[in-house]
C-alpha positions as CSV (number, residue, x, y, z in Angstrom):
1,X,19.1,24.4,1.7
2,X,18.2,27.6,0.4
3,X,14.6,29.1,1.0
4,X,13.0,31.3,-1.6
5,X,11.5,34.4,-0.9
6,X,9.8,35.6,-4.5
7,X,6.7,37.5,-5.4
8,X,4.8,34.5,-7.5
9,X,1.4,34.1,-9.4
10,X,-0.2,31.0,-8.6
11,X,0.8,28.9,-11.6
12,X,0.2,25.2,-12.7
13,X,1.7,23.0,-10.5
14,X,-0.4,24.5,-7.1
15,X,-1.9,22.6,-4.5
16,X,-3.6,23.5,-1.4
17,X,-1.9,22.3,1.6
18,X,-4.7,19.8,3.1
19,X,-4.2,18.1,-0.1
20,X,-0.6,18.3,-0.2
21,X,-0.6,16.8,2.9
22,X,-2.7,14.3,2.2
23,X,-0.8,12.9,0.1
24,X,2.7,13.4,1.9
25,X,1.5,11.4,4.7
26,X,1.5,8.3,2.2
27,X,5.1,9.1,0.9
28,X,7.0,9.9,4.1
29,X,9.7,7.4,3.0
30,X,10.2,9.7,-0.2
31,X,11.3,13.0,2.1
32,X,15.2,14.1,1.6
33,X,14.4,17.1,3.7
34,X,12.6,19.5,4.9
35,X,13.1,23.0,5.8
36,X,12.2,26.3,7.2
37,X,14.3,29.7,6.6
38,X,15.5,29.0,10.0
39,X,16.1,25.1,10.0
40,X,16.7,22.1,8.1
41,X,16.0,17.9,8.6
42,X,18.1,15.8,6.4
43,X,17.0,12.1,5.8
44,X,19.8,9.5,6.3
45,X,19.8,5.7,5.9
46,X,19.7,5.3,9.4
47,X,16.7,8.0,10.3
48,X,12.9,7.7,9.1
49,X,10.0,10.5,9.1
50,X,6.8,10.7,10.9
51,X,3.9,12.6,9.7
52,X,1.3,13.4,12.0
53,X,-1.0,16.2,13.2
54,X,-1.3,18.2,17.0
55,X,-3.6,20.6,17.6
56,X,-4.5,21.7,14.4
57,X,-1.4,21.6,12.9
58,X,0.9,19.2,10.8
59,X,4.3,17.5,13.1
60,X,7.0,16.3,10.6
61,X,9.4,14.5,13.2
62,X,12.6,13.0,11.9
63,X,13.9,10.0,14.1
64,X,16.9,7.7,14.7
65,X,15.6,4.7,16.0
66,X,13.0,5.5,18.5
67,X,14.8,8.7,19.1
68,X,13.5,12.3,18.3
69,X,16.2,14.5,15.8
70,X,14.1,17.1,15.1
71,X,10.7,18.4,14.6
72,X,9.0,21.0,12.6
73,X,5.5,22.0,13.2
74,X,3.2,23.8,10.5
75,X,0.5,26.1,11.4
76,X,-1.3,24.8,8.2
77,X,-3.9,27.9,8.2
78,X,-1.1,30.3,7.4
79,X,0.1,28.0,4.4
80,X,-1.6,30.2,1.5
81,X,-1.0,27.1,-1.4
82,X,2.5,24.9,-2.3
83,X,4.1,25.9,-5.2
84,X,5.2,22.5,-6.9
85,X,8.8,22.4,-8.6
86,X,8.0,21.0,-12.1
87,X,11.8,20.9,-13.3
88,X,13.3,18.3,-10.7
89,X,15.6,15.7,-12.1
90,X,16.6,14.0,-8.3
91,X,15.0,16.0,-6.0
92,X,11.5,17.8,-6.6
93,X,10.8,21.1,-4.9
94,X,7.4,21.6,-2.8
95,X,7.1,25.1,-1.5
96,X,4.6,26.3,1.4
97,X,4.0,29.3,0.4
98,X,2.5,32.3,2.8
99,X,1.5,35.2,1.8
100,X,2.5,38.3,4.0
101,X,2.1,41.6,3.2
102,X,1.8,41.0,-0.2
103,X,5.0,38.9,-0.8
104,X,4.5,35.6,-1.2
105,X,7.8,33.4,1.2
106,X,8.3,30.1,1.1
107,X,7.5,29.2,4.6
108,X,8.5,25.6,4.2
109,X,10.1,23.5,2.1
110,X,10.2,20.0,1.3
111,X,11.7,18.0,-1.2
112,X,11.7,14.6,-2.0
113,X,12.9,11.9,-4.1
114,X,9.8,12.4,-7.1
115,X,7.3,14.1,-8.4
116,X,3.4,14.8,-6.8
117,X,1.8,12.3,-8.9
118,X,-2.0,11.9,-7.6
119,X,-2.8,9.0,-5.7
120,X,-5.0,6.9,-8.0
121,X,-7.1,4.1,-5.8
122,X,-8.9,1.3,-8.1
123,X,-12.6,1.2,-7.5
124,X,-13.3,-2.4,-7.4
125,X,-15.6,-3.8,-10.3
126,X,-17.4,-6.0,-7.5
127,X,-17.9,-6.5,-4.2
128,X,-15.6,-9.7,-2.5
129,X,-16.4,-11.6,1.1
């Protein structure tokens, strides 16, 4: 997986990364991967994610049964915003993107199967016992 390291603007198609991850946490089972510029976790048939938090910050874990593959911690208060990929066809882009010394890196990277599409919860018209 290649990493991109690019000087950007904050464009359309920014989200902070509380509400990123959010709303990651309720699409685990839509990761293909997720990456750092020094590692990579590919999903398989026989794996499944885990989103959690430790300490502060945000524990992706990818695991075969009951057993640990990997794991990639993110020290979420150095994530500046993710840059979403708007032009995905399979696989849609989401870039943590860290701002240091004036370049803006991608820090992280995940994609996954579709698009950020807000999480819409229906308010209910009454209340039921």
């Amino acid at each position: 997986m290649t990493m991109r390291s690019e000087t950007k603007a904050h464009p359309q198609g920014v989200l902070s990364f509380p509400e990123f991850w959010r709303w990651l946490k309720g699409h685990a089972g839509c990761i293909l991967s997720v990456a750092t510029p020094d590692a990579a976790l590919y999903d398989n048939e026989e794996m499944h994610w885990q989103l959690g938090e430790e300490d502060g910050s945000a524990v992706i874990q990818l695991l075969h049964g009951k057993n640990l593959v990997g794991e990639i911690v993110i020290a979420h208060q150095y994530i500046d915003y993710v840059q979403v990929d708007p032009d995905g066809e399979d696989e849609f882009v989401f870039d943590c993107i860290s701002n240091t010394d004036g370049d803006c890196v991608s820090a992280y990277s995940f994609t996954l199967a579709h698009a950020y599409v807000p999480d819409v919860r229906p308010m209910p018209s009454r209340l039921v016992h």
